[in-house]
N, C-alpha and C positions, 0 to 999 in steps of 0.2 A: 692806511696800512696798519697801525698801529691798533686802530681799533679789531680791525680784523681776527689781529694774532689772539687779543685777551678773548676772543667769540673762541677762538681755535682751542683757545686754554682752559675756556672755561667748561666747553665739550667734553673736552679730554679729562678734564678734575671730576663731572657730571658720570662719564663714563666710567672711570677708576673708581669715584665712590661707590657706585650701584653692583660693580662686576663686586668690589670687596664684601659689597654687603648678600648677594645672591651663592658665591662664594664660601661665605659664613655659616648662609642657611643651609647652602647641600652639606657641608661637612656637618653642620649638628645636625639635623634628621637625615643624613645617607641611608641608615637603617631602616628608612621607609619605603627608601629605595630597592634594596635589598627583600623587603618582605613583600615589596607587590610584585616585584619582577618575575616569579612563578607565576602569577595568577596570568598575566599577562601573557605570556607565553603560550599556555594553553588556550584561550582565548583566541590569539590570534592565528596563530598555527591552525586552529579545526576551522577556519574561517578563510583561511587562504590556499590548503588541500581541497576545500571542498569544490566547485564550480561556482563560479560570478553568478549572481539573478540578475541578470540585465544590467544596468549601470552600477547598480548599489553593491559595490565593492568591499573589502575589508577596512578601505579608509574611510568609507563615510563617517561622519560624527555622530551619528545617533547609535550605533553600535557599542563602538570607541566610548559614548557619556558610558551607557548603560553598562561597561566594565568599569568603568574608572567607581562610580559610587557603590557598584558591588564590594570591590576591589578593597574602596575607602571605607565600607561597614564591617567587611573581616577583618581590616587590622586594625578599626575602633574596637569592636569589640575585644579583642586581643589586648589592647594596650589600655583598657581600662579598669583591669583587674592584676592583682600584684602577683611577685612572682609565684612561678610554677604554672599557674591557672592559665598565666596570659600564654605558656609555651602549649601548651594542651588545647588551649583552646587553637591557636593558632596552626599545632599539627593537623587538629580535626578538618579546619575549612582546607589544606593542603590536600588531604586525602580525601577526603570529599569531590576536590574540585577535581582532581588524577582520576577518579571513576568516573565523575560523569564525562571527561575527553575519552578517557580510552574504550566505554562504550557507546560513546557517540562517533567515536574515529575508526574503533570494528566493525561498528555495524554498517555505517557511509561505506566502508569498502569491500562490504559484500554486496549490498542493494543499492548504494547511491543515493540513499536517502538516509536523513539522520533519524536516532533513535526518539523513537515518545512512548510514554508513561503508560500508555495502553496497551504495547504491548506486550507488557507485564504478564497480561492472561496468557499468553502462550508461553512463556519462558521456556516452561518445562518441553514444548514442541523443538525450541532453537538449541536445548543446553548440548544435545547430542553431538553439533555441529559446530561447537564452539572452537574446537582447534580449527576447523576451514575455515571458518570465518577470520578467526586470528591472523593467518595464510595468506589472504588478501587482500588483508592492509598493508595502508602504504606505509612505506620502508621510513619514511622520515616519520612517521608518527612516535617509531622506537627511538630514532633521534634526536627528536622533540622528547620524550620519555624520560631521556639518560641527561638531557641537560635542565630538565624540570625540577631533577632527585637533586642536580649539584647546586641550582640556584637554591632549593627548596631548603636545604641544608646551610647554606650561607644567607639565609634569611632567619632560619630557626635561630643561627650562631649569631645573628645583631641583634635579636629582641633585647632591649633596655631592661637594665635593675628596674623593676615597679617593688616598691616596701609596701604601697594601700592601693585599696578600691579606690577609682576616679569614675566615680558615677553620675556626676555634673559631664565629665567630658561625652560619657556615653553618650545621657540625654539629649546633650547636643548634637551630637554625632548621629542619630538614629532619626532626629529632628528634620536633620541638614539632609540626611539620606531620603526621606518622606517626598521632602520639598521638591527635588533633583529629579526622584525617581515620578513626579508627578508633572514635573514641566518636559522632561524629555522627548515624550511620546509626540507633544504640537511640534518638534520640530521636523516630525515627517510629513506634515501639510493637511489639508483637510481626507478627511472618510467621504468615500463615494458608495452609497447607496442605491444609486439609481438600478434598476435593470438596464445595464448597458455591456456588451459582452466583454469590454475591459476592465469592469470590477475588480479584477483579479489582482491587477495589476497593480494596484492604489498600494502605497505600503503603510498606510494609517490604516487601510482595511486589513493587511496581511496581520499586522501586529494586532491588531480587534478580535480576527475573526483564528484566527494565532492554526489553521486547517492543514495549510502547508509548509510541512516540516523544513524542507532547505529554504526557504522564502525567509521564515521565521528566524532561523538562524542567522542569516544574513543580518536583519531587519534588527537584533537584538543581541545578539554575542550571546556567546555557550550558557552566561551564568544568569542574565533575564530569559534567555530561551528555555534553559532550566528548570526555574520554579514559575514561571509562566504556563510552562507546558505540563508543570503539576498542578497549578491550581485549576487550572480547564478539565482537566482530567477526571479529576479527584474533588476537587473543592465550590468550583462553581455552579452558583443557583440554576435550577431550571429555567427557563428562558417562559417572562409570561407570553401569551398567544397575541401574534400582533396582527391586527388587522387587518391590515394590507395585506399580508401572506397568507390569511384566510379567503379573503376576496379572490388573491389568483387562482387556489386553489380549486375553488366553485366555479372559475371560467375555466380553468381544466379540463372538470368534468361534467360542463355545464349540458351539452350533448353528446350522445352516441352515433358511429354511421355502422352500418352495415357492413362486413366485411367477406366478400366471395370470391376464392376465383376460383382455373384449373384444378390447384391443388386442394381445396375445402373438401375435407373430410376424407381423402384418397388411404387416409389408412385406421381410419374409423373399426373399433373392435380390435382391429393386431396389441399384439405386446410393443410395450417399449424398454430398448436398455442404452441409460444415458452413459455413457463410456467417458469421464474424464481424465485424462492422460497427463499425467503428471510429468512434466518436463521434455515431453514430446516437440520438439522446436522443431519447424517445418523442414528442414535440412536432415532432417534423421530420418524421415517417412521414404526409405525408396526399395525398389524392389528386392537387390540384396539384403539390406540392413533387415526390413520390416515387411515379409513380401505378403503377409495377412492382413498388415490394416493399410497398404498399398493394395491390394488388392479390393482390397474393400471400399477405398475410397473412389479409386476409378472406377468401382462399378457403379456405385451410388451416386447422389447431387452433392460436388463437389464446390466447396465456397472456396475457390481460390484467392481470393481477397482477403480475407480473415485475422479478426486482430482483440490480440486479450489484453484484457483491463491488466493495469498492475500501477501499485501504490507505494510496496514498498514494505507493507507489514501483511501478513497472512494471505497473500495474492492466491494460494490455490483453493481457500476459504472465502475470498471474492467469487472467485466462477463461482463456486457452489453455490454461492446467497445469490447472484446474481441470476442463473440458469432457474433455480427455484424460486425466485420471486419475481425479476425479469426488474428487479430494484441494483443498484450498483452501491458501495461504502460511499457515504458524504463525503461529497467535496468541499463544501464552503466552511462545516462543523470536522470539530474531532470528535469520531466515534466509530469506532471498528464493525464492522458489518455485525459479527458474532454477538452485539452489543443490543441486537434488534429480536431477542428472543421472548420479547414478551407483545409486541407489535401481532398484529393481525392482517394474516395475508391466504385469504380466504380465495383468492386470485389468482394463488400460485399454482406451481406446476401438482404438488401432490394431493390438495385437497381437492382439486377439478379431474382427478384419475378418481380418488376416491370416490368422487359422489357416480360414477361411470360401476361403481363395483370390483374395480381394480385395486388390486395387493400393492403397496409401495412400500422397500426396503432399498436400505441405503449399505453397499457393502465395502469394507476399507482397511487397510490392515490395523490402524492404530486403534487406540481407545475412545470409549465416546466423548472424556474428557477434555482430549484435544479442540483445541477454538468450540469448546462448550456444542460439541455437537450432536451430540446425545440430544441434548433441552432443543436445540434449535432444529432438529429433525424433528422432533414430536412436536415442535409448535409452528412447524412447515405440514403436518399431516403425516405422515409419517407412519406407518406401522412399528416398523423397531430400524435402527441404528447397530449395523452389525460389525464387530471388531475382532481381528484375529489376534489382535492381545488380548481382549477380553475374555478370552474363551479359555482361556489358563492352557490349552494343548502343549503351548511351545514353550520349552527349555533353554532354548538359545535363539537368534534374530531369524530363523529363519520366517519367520512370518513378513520378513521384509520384502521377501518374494512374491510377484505378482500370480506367479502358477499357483500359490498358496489358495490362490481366493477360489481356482477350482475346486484345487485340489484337496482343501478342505472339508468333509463328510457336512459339516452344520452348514455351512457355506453352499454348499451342492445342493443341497434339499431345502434351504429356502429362497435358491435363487432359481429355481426352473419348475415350478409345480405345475402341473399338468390340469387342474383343475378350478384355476379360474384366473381370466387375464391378469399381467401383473406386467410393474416397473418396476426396474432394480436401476439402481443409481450407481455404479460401480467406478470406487476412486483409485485407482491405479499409483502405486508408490515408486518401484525398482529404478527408476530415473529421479530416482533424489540422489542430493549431495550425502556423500563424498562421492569423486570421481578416482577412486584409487586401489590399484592392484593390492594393498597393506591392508584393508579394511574394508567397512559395508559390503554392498550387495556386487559390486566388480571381485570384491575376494572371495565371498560365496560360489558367486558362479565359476572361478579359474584357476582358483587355491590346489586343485587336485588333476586338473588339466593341463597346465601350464610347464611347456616345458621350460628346464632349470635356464634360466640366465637369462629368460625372456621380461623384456621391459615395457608395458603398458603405458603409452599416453595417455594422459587427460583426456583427448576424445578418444583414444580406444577404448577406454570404462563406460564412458557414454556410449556407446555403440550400442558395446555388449550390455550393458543394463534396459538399452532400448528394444534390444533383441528378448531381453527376457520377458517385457511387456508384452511384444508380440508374439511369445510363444504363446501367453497369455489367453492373447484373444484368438491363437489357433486352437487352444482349449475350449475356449467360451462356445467357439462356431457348432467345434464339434459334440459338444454338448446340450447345445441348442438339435442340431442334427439327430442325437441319440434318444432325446425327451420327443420327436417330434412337433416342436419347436420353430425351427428356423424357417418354417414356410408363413406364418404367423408373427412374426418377431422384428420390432422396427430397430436398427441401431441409431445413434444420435452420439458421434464421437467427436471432440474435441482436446485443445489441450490447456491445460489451466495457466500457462504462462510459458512466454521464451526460457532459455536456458539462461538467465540472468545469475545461478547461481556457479555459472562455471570461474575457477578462479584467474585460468590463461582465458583472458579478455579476447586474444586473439583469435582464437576458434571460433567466434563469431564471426569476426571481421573477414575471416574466408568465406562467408556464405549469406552473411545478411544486411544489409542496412544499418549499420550504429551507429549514425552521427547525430537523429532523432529518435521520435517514439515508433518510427516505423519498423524498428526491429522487435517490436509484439508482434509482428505478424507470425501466424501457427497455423494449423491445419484445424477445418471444420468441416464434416459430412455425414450427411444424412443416406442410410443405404438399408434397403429390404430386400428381399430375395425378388428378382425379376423385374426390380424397374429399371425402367428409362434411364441410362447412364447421363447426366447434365453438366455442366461447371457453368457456377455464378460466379462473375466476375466483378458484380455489383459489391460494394465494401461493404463489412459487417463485421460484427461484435458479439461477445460475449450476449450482449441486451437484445438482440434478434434470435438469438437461440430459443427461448420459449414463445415467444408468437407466433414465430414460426413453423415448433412441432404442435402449437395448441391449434394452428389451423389446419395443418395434413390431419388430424383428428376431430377436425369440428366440432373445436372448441371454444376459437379467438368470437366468443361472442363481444367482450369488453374492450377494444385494441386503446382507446384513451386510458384503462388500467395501467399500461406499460409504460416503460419509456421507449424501446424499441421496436420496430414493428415486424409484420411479417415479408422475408427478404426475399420470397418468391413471388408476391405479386410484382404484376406487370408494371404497376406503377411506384415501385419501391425508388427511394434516390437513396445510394448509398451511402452513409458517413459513419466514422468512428469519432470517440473524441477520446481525450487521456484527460488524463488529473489537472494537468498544467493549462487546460483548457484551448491545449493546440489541438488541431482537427486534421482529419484525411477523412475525400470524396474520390478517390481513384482517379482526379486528376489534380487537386494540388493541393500542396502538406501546405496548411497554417499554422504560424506561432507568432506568438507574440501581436497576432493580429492583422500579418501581413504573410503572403504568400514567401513560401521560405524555397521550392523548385522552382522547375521547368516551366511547372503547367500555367494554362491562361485562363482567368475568368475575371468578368467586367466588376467594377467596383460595387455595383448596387448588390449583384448578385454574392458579392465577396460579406459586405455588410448584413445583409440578410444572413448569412450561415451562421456568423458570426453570433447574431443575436438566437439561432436557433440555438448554437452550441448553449449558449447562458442559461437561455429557456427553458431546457431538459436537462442541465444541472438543477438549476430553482427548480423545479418540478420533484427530479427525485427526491433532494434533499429535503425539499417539505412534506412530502407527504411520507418519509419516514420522520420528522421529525415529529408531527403532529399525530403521527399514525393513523392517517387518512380511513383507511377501510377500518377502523377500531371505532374514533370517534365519529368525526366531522363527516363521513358517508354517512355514518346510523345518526348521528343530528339530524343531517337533512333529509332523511329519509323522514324520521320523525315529525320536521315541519310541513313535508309535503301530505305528510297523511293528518296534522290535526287539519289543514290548511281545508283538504277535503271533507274532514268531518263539520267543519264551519260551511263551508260552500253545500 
C-alpha cells in the first residue's frame, strides 16, 4: 500500500512539474500565440465554408502542417528584424493574407469554385460585377472578417521589443521551413499515374497536378494553395515531352473510319448562324417568356438532353473554344482555354467553312480584348472579331443590349451579305448578371416603363433580360427574311452555361436539379427553315455540337480529330462528363465512381464508361498540350513521307 501512494505522488509531483513548466512557456511566448491566431482563422474558415472533397476534411493533417509552417515563416520572418521592421513586416503578410480569403471567399460564392492566378486575364471582364459578386458571399465570411481585424490588431499589439537583426534565427527558420514544407506533401501517400478513371481522386496526384481548384484547397490550406497556384501559373517549366503520352497520342489517331449517315451533308451550301445564348437556362425557353427561340426550337432537332461544360472561370469562353475547336479547357493541367491562342486548329469549325469559300465573323457586344478574343478568333480562322464597344458608337451601356447586334448599321451589313455564303458566330450578352431593377440591362429595359412602386424580383430581371434576347432573335429572323436569307440559313443555338450566376440560389431549386452537375442542363437545337421537326434525347454536350453541324454539311471527314462525336448518328451512345470527372448517359449520374441515382447498369459496363470518361479527358488534354495538329500530326506526317521516299 505504501508503495502505491509514493507511485501516486510521484505522478502527481511528474505532473505538477511539467503543467509548471508548459505553463511558463505559454506565458513567455503567448505572443506567438497571438500573432498566428489571424492567420489561422482565415485558413480555416475558407476551408470549412467551402464543400468537404470527399473524406478530406478541414482536420486532415496535411492541410493543418502546410498552415502551421506557413504560419511559422511569417512570424520568423517578422520577429527576426528589430523594431519597426518587425511590425511592417508583420502588417504586410496580414494584409496579404485578408486578400487572398476575401477573394478566394467572393469569388467560391459566386461560382463555387475557388479563385486561381489565371484568371487574372479576365479581371477587367469580372471588375463590372464586383458588388454581385460581394452579394453572394456567405454572410460569415464578414464575420470571420471583423474578428480577423480584432485578433489581427491584438497580435500587432504583442509583437516584442526586437533592439537587432537575428538573422542566425531567420536562417534557421527558413531552414526548418524548407525541410517541413518538403516532407509534408509524403504524408498524402503515393501518386497514381496509371490510366485508371480514379486518377483524379489520388490526393498526391491532386496536390502534383495542383488542376482542380477546390480539391487543391482542401488538400493544402489557402496559404500552400496560394503560392502553389502562382508558381503553376506563372513560374513553372514547361513540362519536357513524355513518351508514353506521345505513344497514346499516335494510337488516337493511329486510324480513320468513315463516317455517313441520313444526315451527311443534308445542308451542304446553306449559311450557318451559331447563336450562343448567354445565360439562357433551359427554364427560361417557353412560349410566353421567349416565344421566338421556342418556336424555333420545336421546329427544329431539339437535344433535349443537353449539358454545358462549366469550370468556374470564363465558362461562356469555354463553349466558344469548345464549339470552335470541338477541344474543351484542361482538366488534368491549369490553363484557361483562351491560353490556346497560338495552338493550331486547322480542324476547327472556321477554317473548314473557310477552305468551303465561306465569310466567318464572330459578333458580341464587348471588346476583342475580353478572354483575348480578338487573337484567338484570328487563330481559330476567323475573318474579324466584331465588337459593339469597339466601334466607339455608344455613349452610355446601351450596347449591353442584345437588339443592338441588329440593330447596329456596321453590325447589319456584315452579318447578312447577300453575296457569298457565310457564318456569323453571334454571342448574345442581355442575360448577364446583374439581375436588378437599380442597374444593368433590367434597368435599361424598365427604368421608363415601370410603374412607381413596382418591385422586380431576381427572376423577374431574368425574365425580362431573356425577353430582350429573344426580341433579338425576332430581329435576326426577320432580317434573315428581308436579305432573303432565311430559306438558305442553318441556325445552331445553344446556351453557354446554366444560370449559376444568379445570387437567390433558390430560383433554381424551383426548376432544375442542383444537388449535382446535372443542373448544366440547357437548351441545344439545330433548326432551318422546313425540316423535319426531331428531339434527341440521347445526352450531349457542348463537344457534340461541332461534329455534328460538320456532318449536316459534310464535313466530319476526321471524327478521331474530336473528342465528341456526331449525336445524330444512329449509333451514337450518349454521355457528358464535368470537370469533377462525374459522368451522365441518360440513365445514370456517376460520381466518385459509383452510381450516385436511380438508374441500373452492370459493373463491367459501369467500369468501362468509367475508363472512357479518363480516356477523353487524356485525349483532350494532350493534344492541347502538345498541340497535336501543330507538331506531332506534321511530325508524323513527315515520317511517313521520308518513310516512302526510302521505300
Amino acid at each position: 500500500m505504501v508503495i502505491c501512494v509514493k507511485k501516486i505522488d510521484k505522478i502527481k509531483n511528474f505532473a505538477k512539474k511539467y503543467t509548471i513548466i508548459i505553463r511558463d512557456f505559454l506565458i513567455k511566448y503567448i505572443y506567438i500565440i497571438y500573432m498566428a491566431l489571424p492567420f489561422f482563422i482565415l485558413d480555416l474558415s475558407t476551408r470549412i465554408f467551402a464543400k468537404p472533397i470527399d473524406s478530406f476534411g478541414f482536420y486532415q493533417p496535411v492541410p493543418n502542417l502546410f498552415t502551421i509552417i506557413w504560419v511559422f515563416l511569417f512570424i520568423s520572418l517578422a520577429l527576426s528584424f528589430k523594431n519597426k521592421y518587425n511590425k511592417i513586416i508583420y502588417i504586410i503578410f496580414l494584409i496579404l493574407s485578408f486578400i487572398i480569403f476575401c477573394v478566394n471567399n467572393v469569388y467560391y460564392g459566386l461560382t463555387n469554385n475557388f479563385f486561381d492566378f489565371s484568371l487574372l486575364e479576365m479581371a477587367s471582364e469580372g471588375s463590372s460585377y464586383i458588388i454581385d459578386a460581394i452579394k453572394s458571399t456567405n454572410l460569415w465570411v464578414y464575420v470571420v472578417s471583423i474578428i480577423f481585424i480584432y485578433t489581427g490588431i491584438n497580435g500587432y499589439k504583442n509583437i516584442p521589443v526586437c533592439n537587432k537583426n537575428n538573422y542566425k534565427f531567420l536562417i534557421r527558420s527558413i531552414l526548418i521551413f524548407l525541410v517541413a514544407h518538403i516532407f509534408i506533401p509524403f504524408l498524402l501517400g503515393p501518386s497514381n499515374s496509371d490510366l485508371s478513371w480514379n486518377t483524379w481522386r489520388n490526393f498526391k496526384n491532386i496536390y502534383i497536378n495542383f488542376n482542380d481548384n477546390n480539391k487543391s484547397m482542401a488538400v493544402a490550406g489557402l496559404y500552400e494553395y496560394t503560392v502553389r497556384n502562382f508558381y503553376i501559373t506563372f513560374l513553372k517549366e514547361e513540362e519536357v515531352r513524355d513518351d508514353s503520352e506521345l505513344e497514346f497520342l499516335e494510337d488516337v489517331f493511329l486510324s480513320e473510319e468513315e463516317h455517313n449517315n441520313e444526315y451527311t451533308g443534308i445542308f451542304t451550301g446553306k449559311n450557318v448562324i451559331f447563336l450562343q445564348l448567354e445565360g439562357i437556362d433551359d427554364w427560361l425557353v417557353t412560349e410566353e417568356g421567349m416565344p421566338n427561340l421556342y418556336k424555333l426550337m420545336n421546329e427544329g432537332i431539339n437535344f433535349t438532353n443537353h449539358y454545358s461544360y462549366y469550370n468556374g472561370g470564363g465558362s461562356t469562353f469555354n463553349s466558344e473554344f469548345a464549339v470552335n475547336t470541338g477541344y474543351l479547357t484542361p482538366i488534368t493541367y491549369t490553363k484557361n482555354a483562351y491560353t490556346f491562342n497560338k495552338n493550331n486548329f486547322d480542324y476547327g469549325m472556321a477554317k473548314l467553312f473557310k477552305e468551303l469559300g465561306y465569310t466567318v465573323n464572330a459578333f458580341h457586344m464587348n471588346s476583342s480584348e475580353y478572354y483575348s478574343r480578338g487573337i484567338n478568333y484570328k487563330n481559330w480562322g476567323y475573318d474579324n472579331y466584331f465588337g459593339l464597344k469597339d466601334l466607339g458608337d455608344y455613349k452610355d451601356e446601351t450596347y449591353y443590349l442584345d437588339t443592338e447586334l441588329i440593330k447596329n448599321e456596321t453590325f447589319y451589313e456584315n452579318m447578312f451579305p447577300t453575296d457569298t455564303n457565310f457564318v456569323n458566330y453571334i454571342i448574345t450578352y442581355s442575360n448577364h448578371i446583374p439581375f436588378s431593377q437599380t442597374k444593368g440591362v433590367c434597368k435599361m429595359l424598365t427604368e421608363d416603363t415601370l410603374e412607381e412602386g413596382t418591385t422586380l424580383s431576381e427572376e423577374d430581371c431574368t425574365r425580362i433580360q431573356a425577353k430582350e434576347t429573344d426580341d433579338m432573335i425576332g430581329m435576326l429572323l426577320q432580317a434573315l427574311e428581308d436579305n432573303n436569307l432565311l430559306d438558305n440559313t442553318v441556325i445552331v443555338a445553344y446556351a453557354d452555361h446554366y444560370l449559376y450566376t444568379l445570387t437567390d440560389k433558390t430560383i433554381l431549386a424551383k426548376y432544375k436539379e442542383t444537388s449535382n452537375n446535372l443542373i448544366n442542363h440547357t437548351p441545344f437545337f439545330i433548326w432551318a427553315k422546313g425540316i423535319e421537326s426531331k428531339s434527341v434525347t440521347s445526352v450531349t454536350s457542348q463537344l457534340n455540337i461541332l461534329p455534328t453541324v460538320l456532318n449536316l454539311f459534310g464535313m466530319y471527314e476526321y471524327p478521331s480529330y474530336y473528342i465528341g462525336t456526331d449525336a445524330l448518328d444512329p449509333n451514337y451512345e450518349g454521355i457528358a462528363f464535368f470537370s469533377d470527372y462525374s459522368w451522365y448517359d441518360g440513365n445514370v449520374y456517376v460520381d466518385g465512381g459509383v452510381v450516385t441515382n436511380n438508374g441500373k447498369i452492370n459493373d463491367e459496363k459501369l467500369e468501362e464508361k468509367n475508363n472512357y470518361i479518363n480516356y477523353i479527358i487524356k485525349k483532350n488534354d494532350l493534344v492541347l498540350k502538345y498541340d497535336y495538329f501543330k507538331t506531332i500530326k506534321k511530325e508524323t506526317v513527315t515520317k511517313e513521307e521520308d518513310t516512302n521516299e526510302e521505300t
